[in-house]
LUMDOKOL-187268 format. One line per 5 residues: number of its first residue (from 1); their letters; for each residue x, y, z of N, C-alpha, C. Coordinates in Angstrom, 2 decimals. Layout:
NUM = A = X/Y/Z/X/Y/Z/X/Y/Z ~ ...;
! end
This chain:
1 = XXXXX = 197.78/-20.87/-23.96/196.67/-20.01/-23.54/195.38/-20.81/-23.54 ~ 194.66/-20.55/-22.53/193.32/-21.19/-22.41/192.11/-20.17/-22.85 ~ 191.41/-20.04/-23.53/190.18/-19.80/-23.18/188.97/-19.77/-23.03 ~ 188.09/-19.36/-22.34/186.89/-19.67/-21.44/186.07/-18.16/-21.77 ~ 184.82/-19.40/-22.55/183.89/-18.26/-22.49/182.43/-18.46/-21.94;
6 = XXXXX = 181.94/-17.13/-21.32/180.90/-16.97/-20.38/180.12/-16.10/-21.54 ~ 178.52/-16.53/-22.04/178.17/-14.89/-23.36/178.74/-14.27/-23.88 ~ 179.67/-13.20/-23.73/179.97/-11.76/-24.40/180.96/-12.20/-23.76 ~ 181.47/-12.42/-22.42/183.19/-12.11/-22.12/183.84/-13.46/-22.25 ~ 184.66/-13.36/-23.05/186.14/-14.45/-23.16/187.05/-14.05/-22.26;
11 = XXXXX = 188.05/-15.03/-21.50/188.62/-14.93/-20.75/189.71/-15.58/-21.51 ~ 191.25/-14.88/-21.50/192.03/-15.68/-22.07/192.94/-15.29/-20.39 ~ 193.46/-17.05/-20.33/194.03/-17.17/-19.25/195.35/-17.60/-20.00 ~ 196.74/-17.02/-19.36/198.31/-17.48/-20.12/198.58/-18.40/-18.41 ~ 199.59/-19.08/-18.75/200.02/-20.25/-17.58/198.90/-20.79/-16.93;
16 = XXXXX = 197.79/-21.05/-17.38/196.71/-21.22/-16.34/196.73/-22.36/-15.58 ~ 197.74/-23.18/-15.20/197.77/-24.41/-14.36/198.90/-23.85/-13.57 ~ 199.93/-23.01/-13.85/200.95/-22.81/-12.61/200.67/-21.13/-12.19 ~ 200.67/-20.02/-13.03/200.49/-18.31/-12.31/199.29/-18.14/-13.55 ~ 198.67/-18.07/-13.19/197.31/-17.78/-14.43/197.22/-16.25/-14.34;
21 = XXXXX = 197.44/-15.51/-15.25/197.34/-14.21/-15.73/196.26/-14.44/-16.74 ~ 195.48/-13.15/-16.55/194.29/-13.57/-17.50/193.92/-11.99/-18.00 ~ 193.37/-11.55/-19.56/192.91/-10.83/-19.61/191.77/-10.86/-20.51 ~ 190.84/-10.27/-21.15/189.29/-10.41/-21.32/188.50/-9.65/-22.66 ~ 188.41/-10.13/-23.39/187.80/-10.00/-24.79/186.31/-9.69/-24.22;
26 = XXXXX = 185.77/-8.60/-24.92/184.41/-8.42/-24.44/183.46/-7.99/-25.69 ~ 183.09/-8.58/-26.17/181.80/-8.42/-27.24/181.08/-7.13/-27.55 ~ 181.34/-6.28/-28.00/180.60/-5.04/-28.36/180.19/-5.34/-29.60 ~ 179.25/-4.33/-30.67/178.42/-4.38/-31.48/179.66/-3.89/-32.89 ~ 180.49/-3.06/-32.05/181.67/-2.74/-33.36/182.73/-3.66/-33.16;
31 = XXXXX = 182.69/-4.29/-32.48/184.32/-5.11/-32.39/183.92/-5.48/-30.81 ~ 185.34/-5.73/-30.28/185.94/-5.85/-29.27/186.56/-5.14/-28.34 ~ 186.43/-5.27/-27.20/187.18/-4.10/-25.79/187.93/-5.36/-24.98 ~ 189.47/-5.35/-25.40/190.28/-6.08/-24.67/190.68/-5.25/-23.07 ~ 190.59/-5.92/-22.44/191.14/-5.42/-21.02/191.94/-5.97/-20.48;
36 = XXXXX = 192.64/-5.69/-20.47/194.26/-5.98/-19.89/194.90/-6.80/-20.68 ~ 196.67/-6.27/-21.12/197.02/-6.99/-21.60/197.99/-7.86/-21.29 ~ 198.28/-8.32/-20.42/198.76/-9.71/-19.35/200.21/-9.48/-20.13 ~ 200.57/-10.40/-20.58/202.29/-10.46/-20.38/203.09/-9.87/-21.71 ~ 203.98/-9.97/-21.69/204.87/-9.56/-23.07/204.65/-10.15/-23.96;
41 = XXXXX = 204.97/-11.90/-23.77/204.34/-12.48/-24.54/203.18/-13.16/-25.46 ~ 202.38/-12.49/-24.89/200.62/-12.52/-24.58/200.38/-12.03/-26.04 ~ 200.62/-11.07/-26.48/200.10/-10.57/-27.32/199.52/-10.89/-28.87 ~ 200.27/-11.92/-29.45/199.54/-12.82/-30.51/198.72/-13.81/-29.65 ~ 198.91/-14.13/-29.17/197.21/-14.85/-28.34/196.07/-14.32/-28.00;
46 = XXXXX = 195.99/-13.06/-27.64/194.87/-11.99/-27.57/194.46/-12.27/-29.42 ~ 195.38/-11.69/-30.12/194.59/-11.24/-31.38/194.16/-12.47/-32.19 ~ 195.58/-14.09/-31.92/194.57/-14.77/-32.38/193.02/-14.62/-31.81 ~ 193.10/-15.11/-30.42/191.50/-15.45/-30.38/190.93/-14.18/-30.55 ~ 191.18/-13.31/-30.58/190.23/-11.83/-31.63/189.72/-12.74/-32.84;
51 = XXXXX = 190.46/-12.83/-33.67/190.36/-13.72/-34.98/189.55/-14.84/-34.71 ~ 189.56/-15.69/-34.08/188.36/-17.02/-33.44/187.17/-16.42/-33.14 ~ 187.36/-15.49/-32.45/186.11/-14.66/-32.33/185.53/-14.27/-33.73 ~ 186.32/-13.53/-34.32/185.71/-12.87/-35.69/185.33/-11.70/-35.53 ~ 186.03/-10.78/-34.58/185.60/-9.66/-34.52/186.85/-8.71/-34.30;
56 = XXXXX = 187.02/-7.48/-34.61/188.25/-6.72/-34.26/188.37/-5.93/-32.96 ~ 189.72/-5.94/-32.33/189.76/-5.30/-31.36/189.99/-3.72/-31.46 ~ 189.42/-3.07/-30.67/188.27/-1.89/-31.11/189.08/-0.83/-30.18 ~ 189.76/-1.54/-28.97/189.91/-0.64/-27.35/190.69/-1.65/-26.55 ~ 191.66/-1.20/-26.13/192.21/-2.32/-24.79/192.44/-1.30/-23.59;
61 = XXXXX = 191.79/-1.49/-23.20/191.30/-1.08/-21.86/192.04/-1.93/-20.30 ~ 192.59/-0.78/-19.72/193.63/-1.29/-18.09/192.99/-1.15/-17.13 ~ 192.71/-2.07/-16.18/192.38/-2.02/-15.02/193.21/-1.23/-13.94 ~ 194.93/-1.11/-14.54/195.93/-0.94/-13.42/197.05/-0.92/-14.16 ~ 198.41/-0.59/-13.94/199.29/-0.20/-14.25/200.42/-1.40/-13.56;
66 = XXXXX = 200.07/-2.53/-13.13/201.15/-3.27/-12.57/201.63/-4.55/-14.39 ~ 202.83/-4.77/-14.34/203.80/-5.24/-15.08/202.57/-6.81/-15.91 ~ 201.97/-7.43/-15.31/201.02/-8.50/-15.81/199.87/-8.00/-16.23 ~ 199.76/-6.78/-16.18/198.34/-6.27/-16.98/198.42/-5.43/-18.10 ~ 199.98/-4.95/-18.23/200.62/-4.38/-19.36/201.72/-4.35/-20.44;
71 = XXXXX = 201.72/-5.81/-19.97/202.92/-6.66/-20.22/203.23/-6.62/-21.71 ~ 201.89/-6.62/-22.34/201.87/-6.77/-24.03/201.05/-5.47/-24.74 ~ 201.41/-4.48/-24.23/200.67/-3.39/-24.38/201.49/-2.47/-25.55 ~ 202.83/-2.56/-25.42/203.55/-1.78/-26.66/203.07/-2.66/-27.68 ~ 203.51/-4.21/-27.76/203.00/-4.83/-29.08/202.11/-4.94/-29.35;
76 = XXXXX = 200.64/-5.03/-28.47/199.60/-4.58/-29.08/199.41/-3.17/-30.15 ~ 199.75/-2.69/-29.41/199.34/-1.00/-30.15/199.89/-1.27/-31.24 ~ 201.60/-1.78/-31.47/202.10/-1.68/-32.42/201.32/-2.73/-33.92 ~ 200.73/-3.52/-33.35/199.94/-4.82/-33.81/198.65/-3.94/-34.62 ~ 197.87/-3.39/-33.37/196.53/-2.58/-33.62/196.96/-1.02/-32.91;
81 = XXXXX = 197.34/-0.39/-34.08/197.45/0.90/-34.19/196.43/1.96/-33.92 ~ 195.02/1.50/-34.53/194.26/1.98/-34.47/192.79/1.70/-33.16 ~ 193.90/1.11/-31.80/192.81/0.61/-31.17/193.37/1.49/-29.84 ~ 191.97/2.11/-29.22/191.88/3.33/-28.40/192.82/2.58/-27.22 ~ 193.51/2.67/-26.21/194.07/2.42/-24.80/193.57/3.88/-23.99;
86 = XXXXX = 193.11/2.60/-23.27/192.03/3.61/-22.20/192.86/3.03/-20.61 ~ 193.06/3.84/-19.84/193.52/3.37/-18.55/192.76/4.94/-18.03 ~ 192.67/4.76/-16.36/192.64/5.68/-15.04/193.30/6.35/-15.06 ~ 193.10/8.34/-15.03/193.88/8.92/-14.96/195.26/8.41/-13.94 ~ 194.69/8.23/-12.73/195.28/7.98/-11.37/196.62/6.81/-12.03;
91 = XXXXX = 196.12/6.04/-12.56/197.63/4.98/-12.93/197.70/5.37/-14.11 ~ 197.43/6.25/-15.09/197.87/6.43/-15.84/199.69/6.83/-15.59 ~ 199.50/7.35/-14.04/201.28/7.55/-13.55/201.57/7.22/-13.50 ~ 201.56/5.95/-13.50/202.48/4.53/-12.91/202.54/3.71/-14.02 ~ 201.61/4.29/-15.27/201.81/3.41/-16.31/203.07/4.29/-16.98;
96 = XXXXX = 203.41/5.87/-16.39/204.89/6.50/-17.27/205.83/6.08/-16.41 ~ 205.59/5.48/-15.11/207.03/4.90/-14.15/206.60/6.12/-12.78 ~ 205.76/6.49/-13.16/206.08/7.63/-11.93/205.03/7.10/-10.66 ~ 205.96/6.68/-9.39/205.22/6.23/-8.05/205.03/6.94/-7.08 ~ 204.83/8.51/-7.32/204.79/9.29/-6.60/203.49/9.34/-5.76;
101 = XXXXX = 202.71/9.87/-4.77/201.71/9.64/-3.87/201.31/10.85/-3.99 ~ 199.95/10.84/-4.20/199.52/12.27/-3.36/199.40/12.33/-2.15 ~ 199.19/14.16/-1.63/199.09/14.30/-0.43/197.91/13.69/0.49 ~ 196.67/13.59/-0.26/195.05/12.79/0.27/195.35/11.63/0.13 ~ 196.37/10.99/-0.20/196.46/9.43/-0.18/197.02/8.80/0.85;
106 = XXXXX = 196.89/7.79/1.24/197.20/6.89/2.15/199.14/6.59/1.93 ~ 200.04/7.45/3.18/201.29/7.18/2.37/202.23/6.19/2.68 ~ 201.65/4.99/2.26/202.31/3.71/1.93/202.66/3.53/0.84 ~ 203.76/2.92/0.51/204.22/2.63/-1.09/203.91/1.73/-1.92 ~ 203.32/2.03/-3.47/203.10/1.34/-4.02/203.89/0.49/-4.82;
111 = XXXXX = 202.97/-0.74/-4.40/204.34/-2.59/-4.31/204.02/-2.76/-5.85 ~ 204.20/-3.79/-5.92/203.94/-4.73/-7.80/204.97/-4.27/-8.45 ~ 204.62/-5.03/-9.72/205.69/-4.65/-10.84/205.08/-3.29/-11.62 ~ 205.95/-1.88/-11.17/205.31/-0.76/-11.99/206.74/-0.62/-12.92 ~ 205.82/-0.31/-13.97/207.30/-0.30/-14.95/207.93/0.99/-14.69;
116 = XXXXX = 209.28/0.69/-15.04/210.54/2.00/-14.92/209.74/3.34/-15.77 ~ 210.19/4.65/-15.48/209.89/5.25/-16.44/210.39/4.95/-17.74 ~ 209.68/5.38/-18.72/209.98/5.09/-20.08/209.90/3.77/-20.82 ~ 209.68/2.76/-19.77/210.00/1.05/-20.31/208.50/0.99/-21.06 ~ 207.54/1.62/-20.88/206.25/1.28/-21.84/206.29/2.89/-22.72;
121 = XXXXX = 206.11/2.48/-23.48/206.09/3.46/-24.86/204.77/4.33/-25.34 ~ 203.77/2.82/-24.95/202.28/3.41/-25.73/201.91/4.74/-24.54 ~ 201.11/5.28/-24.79/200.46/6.31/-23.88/199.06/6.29/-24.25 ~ 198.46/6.54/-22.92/197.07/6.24/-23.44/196.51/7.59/-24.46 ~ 195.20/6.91/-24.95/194.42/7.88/-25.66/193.37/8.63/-24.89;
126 = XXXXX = 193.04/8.14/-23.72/191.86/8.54/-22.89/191.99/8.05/-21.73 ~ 192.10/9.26/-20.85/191.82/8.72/-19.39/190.72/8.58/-18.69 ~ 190.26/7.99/-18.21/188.90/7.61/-17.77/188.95/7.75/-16.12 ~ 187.42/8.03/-15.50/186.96/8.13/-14.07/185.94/7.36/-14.16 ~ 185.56/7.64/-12.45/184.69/6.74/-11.97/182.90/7.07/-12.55;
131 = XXXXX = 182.50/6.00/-13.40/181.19/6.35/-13.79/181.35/6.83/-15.34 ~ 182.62/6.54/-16.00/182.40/6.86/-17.56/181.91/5.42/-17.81 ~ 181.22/5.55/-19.01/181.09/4.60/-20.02/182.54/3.96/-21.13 ~ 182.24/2.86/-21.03/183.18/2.61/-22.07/182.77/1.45/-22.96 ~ 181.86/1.86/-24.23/180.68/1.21/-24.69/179.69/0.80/-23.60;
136 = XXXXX = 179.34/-0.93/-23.79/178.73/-1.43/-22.16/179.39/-1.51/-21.29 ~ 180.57/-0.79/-21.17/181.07/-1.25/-19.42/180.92/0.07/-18.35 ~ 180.94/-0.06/-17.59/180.21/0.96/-16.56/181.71/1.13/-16.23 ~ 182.53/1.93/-15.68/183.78/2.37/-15.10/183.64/2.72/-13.61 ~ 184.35/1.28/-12.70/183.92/1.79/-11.73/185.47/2.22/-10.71;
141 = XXXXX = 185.61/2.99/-10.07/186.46/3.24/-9.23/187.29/2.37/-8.02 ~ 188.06/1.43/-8.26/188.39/0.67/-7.32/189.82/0.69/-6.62 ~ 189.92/1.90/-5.80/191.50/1.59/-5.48/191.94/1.18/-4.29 ~ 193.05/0.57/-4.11/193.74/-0.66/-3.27/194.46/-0.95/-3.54 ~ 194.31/-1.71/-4.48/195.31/-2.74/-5.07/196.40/-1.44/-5.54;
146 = XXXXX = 196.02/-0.91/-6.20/196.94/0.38/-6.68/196.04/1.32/-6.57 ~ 196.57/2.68/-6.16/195.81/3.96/-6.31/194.41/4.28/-7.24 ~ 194.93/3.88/-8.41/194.13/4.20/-10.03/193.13/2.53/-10.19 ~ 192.84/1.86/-9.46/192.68/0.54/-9.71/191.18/0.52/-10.40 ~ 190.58/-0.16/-11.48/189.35/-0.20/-12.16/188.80/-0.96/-12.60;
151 = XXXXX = 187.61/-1.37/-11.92/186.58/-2.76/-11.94/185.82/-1.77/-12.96 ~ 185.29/-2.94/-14.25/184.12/-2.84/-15.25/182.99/-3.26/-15.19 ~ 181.78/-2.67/-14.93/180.77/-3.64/-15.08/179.94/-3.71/-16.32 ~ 179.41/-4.63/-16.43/178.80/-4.79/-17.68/177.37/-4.54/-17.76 ~ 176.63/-3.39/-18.32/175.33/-3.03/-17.70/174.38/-3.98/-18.85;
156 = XXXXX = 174.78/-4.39/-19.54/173.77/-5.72/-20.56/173.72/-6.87/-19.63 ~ 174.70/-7.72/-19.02/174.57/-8.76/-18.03/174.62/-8.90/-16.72 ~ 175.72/-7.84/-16.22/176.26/-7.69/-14.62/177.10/-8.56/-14.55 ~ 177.63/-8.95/-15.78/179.17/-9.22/-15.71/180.76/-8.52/-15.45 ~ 181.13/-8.79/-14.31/181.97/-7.32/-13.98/183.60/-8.25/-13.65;
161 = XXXXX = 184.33/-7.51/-14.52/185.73/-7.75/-14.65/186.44/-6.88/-14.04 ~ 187.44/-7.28/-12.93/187.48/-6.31/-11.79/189.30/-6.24/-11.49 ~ 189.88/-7.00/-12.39/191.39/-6.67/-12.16/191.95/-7.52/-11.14 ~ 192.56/-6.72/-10.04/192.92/-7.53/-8.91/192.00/-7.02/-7.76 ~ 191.21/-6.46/-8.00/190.09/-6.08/-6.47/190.10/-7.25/-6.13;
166 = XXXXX = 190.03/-8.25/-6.16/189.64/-9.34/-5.87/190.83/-10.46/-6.74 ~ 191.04/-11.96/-6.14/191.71/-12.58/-6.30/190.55/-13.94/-6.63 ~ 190.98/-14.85/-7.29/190.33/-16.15/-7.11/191.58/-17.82/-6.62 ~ 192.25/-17.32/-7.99/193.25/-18.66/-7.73/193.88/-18.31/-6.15 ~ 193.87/-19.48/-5.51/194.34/-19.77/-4.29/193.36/-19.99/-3.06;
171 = XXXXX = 191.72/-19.20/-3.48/191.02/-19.55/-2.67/190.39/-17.94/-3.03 ~ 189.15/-17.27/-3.15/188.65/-16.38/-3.32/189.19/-14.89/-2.19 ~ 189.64/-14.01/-2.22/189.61/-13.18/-1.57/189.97/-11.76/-1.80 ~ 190.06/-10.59/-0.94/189.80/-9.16/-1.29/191.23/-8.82/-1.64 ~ 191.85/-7.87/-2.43/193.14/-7.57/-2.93/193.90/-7.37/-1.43;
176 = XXXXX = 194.61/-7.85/-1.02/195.65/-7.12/0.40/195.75/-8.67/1.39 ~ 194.19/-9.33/1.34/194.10/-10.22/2.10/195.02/-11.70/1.45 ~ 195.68/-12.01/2.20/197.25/-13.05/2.21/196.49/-13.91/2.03 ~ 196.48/-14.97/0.66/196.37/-16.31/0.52/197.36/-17.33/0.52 ~ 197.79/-17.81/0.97/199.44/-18.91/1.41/199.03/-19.56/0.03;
181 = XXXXX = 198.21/-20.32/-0.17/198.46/-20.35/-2.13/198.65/-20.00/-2.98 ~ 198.83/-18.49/-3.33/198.68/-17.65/-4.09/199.11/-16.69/-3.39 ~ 199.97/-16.05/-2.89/199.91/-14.69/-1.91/200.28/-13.80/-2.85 ~ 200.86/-13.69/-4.30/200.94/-12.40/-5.15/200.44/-11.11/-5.26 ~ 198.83/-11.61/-5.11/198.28/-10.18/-5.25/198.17/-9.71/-4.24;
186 = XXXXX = 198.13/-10.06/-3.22/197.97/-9.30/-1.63/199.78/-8.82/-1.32 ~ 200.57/-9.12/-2.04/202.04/-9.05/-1.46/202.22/-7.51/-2.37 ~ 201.20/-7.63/-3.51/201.51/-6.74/-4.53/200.76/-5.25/-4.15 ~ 199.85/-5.63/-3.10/198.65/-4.54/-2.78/199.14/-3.20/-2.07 ~ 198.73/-1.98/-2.60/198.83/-0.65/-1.84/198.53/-0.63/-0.65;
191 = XXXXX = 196.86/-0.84/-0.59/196.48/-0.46/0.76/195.37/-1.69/1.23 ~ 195.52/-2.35/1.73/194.25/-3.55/1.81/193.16/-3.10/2.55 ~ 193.23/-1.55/3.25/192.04/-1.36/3.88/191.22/-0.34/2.47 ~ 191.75/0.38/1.89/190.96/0.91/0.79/190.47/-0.47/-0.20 ~ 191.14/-1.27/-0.07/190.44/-2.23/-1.40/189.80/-3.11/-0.28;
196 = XXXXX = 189.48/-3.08/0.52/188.38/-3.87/1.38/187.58/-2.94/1.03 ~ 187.22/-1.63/1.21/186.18/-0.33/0.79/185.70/-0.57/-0.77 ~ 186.50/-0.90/-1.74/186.26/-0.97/-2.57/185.69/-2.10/-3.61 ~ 186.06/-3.51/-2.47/185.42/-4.66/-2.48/183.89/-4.66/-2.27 ~ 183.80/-3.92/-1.39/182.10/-3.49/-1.11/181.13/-2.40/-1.91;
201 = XXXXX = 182.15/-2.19/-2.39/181.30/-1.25/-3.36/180.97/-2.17/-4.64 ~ 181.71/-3.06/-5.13/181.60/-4.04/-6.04/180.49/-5.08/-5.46 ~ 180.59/-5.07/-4.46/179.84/-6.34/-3.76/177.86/-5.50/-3.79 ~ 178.08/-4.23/-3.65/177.00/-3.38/-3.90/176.71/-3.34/-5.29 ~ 176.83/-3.97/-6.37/176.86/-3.76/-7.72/175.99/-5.14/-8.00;
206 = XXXXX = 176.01/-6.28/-7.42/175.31/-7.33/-7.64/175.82/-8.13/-8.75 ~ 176.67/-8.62/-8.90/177.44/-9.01/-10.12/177.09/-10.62/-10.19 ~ 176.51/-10.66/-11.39/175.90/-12.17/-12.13/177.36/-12.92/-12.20 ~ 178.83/-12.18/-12.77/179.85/-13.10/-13.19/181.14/-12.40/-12.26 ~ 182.30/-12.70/-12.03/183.42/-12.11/-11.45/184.07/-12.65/-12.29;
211 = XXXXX = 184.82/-11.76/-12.88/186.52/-11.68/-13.60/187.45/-11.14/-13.36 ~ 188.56/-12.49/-12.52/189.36/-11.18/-12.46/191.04/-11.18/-13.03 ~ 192.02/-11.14/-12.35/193.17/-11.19/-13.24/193.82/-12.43/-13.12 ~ 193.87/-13.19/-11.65/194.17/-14.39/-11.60/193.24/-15.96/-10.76 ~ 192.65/-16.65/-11.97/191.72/-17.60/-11.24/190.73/-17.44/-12.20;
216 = XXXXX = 189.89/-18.69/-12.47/188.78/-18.98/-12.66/187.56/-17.95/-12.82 ~ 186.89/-17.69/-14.23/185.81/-16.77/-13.69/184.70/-17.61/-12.53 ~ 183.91/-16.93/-11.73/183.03/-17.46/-11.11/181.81/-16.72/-11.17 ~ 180.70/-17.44/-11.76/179.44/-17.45/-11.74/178.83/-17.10/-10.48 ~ 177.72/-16.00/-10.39/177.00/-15.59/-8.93/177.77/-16.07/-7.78;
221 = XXXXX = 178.49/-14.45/-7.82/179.62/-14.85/-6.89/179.23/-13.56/-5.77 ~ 178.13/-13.42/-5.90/177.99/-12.94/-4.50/177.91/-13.20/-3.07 ~ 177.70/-14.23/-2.92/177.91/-15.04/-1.57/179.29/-15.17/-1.40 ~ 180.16/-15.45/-2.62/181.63/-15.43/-2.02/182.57/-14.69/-1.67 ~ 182.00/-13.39/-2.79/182.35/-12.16/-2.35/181.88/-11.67/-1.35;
226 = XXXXX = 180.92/-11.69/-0.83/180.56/-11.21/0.56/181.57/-12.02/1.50 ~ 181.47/-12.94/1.94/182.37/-13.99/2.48/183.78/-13.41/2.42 ~ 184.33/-13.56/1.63/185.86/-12.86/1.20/185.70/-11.54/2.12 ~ 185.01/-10.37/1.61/185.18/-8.95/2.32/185.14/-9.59/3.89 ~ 184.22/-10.31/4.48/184.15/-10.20/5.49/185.54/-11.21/6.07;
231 = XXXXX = 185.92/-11.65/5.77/187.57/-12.67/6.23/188.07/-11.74/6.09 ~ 188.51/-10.43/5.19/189.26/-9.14/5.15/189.14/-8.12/6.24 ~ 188.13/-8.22/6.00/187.52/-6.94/7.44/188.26/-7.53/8.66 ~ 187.92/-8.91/8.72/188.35/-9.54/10.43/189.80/-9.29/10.48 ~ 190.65/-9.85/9.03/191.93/-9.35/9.45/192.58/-8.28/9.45;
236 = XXXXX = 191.94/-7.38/8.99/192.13/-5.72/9.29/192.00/-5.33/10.58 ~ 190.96/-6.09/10.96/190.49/-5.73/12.76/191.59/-6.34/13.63 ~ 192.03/-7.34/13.08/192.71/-8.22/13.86/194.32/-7.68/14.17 ~ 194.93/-7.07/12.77/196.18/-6.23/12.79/196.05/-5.30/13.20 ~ 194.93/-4.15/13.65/194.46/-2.75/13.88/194.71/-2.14/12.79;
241 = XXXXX = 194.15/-2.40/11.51/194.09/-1.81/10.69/192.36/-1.41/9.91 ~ 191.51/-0.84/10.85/190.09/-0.97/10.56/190.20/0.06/9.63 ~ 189.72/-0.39/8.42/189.05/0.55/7.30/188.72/1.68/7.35 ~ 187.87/2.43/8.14/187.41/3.50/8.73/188.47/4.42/8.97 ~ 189.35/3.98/9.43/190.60/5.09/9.68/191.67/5.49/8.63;
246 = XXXXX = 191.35/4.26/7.07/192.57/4.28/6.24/191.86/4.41/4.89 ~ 191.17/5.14/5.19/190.68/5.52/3.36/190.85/6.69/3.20 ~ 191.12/6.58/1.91/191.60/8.56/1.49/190.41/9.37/1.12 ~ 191.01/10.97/1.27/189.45/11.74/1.66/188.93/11.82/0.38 ~ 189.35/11.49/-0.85/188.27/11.73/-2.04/187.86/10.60/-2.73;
251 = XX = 187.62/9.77/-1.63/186.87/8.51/-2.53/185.18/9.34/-2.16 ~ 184.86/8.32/-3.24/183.02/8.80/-2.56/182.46/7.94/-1.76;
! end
């Protein structure tokens, strides 16, 4: 495990030279808010570097319900009993196995690794929407990548840890959009025209840092994120798949 720290957020990256899964220690005043917990095996590496840190983990908090972001989520809990798991109502379904669609949703099937029913044990303590607080992180609504998908921002820095909305390793780009270096998360994506929508709403947030699940954090990454949405948009246009026609009716 590698990790990389930016102020307040640690980034612990597992394989980080061949599939870098990464999830994110974040500095609060009582402890710690882990977000995502990356693989099965992951899980004494989170709490060591909890321990390097010197602070306790407080909350582990999901961006998404796919198999690398919850990978170590029973042994956590079982580890830290007493630490809140917060996920999106919306994947909170997909975190019990259930891939069912609603009727306002876009009905394409959702890809990635969602676990079987029953294969994850913990259940969350709190489901969260768009615009809760969760200490400093702002809860923002991002779906694409999966239905329930959830970028954090950080209202002390505008450091915003965003899951798979966004990709880095392989070359920067929007969840759906195909990187031939990396094509995982776009192979893994629901809908690439809602997480192009939802790329821009992040990109409307002004974000000092980007974190996301696989790749490098990057520093004032707004120029690249702009850049990225717009290579997405073209190939949406390019397949006839323009945004405008493929977003579901209760986003805002």
């Amino acid at each position: 495990m590698r990790m990389t720290t930016r102020a307040n957020v640690h980034q612990l990256s597992f394989m980080p030279r061949l599939f870098p899964v990464n999830a994110y220690l974040v500095e609060e005043q009582d402890g710690l808010t882990l977000i995502d917990a990356a693989l099965p095996y992951s899980a004494k590496g989170m709490i060591d570097a909890a321990a390097r840190i010197g602070k306790p983990i407080r909350r582990i908090l999901l961006t998404h319900a796919h198999g690398d972001h919850i990978g170590a989520l029973d042994r956590l809990k079982s580890a830290l009993p007493d630490a809140e798991v917060l996920i999106s109502a919306r994947d909170s379904r997909l975190l019990a196995g259930d891939k069912t669609l609603d009727a306002i949703e876009i009905q394409s099937p959702i890809r990635g690794a969602v676990p079987k029913p029953g294969a994850i044990r913990t259940r969350p303590d709190t489901l969260i929407a768009d615009g809760d607080r969760v200490g400093s992180l702002l809860a923002v609504a991002t779906p694409g990548h999966t239905p329930g998908s959830m970028s954090f921002l950080d209202t002390r820095t505008g450091s915003l840890i965003a899951g798979d909305a966004f990709q880095v390793r392989g070359g920067m780009a929007v969840s759906g959009k195909m990187q031939p270096l990396f094509p995982f998360p776009a192979m893994a994506t629901w809908s690439p025209a809602e997480a192009l929508r939802s790329a821009k709403r992040l990109i409307g947030l002004k974000p000092t840092l980007l974190a996301v699940g696989h790749g490098r954090m990057v520093a004032d990454p707004l120029e690249a994120m702009t850049a990225s949405a717009r290579d997405a948009e073209r190939s949406l246009e390019s397949q006839g798949k323009g945004g405008a026609s493929h977003v579901t009716a209760n986003r805002p």
